[in-house]
C-alpha positions in Angstrom: 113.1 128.1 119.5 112.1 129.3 116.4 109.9 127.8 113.8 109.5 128.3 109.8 105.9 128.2 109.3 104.5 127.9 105.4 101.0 127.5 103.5 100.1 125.2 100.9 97.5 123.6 99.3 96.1 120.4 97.2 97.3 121.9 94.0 100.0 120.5 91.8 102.3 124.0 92.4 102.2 123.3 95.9 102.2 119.4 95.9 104.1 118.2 92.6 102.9 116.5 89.5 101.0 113.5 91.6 98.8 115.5 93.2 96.2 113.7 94.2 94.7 115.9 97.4 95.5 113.1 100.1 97.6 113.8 102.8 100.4 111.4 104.3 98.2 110.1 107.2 95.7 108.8 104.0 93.0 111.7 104.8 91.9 114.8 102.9 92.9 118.2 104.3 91.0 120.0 105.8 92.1 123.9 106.5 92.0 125.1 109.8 93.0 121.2 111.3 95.5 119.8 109.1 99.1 120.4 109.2 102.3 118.9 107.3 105.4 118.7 109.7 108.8 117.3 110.7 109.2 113.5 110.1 110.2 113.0 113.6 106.4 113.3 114.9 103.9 111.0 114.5 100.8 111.6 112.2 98.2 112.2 114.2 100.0 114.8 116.4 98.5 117.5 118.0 100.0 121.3 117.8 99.0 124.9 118.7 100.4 126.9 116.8 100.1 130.7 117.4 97.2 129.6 119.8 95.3 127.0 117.0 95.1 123.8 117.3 96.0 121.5 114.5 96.5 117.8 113.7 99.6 116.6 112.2 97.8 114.5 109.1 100.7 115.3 106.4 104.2 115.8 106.1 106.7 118.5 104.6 109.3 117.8 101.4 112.2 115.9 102.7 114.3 119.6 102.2 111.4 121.3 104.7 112.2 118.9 107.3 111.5 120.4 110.4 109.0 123.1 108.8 105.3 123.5 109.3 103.1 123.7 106.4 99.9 125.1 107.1 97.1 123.8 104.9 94.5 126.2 103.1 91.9 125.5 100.4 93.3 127.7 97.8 96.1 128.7 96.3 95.7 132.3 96.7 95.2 132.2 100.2 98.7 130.0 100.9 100.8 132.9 99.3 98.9 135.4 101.2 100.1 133.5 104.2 103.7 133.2 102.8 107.1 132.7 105.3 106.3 133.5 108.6 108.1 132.8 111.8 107.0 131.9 115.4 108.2 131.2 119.0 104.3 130.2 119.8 104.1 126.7 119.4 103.5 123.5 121.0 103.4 120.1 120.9 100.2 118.5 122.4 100.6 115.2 121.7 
């Protein structure tokens, strides 16, 4: 199967108007751990993706539904990232 993966960060471009720099699961982001994702997980969730672990602390627009949205600190570096698609990943648990 193949997954839509996307970047974002805390700002308000990436986040809407009430961003506030708090994820779903109540926590702060953290690149390189957190991850927003399909509604159908739990918060919490564990996933490699492309071989990295993350933790499943936010989730995606209602329209990204079934999307992962990688976090980064900075704007600049979640366009870098852009679109991207993989095969590589895994639920944990």
């Amino acid at each position: 199967m193949t997954n839509v993966l996307t970047a974002y960060c805390a700002c308000v471009l990436c986040c809407g108007p009430n961003a506030k720099g708090i994820t779903a699961s109540g926590l702060r982001p953290v690149q390189g751990v957190t991850v927003a994702g399909p509604r159908a997980l739990p918060l919490g969730t564990k996933v490699a993706i492309n071989g990295h672990q993350y933790i499943l602390q936010d989730r995606t627009a209602r329209r990204f539904d079934g999307r992962w949205d990688i976090y980064f600190t900075n704007h600049a570096d979640a366009l870098r990232f852009g679109k991207q698609y993989t095969t590589n990943l895994t639920i944990i648990k």
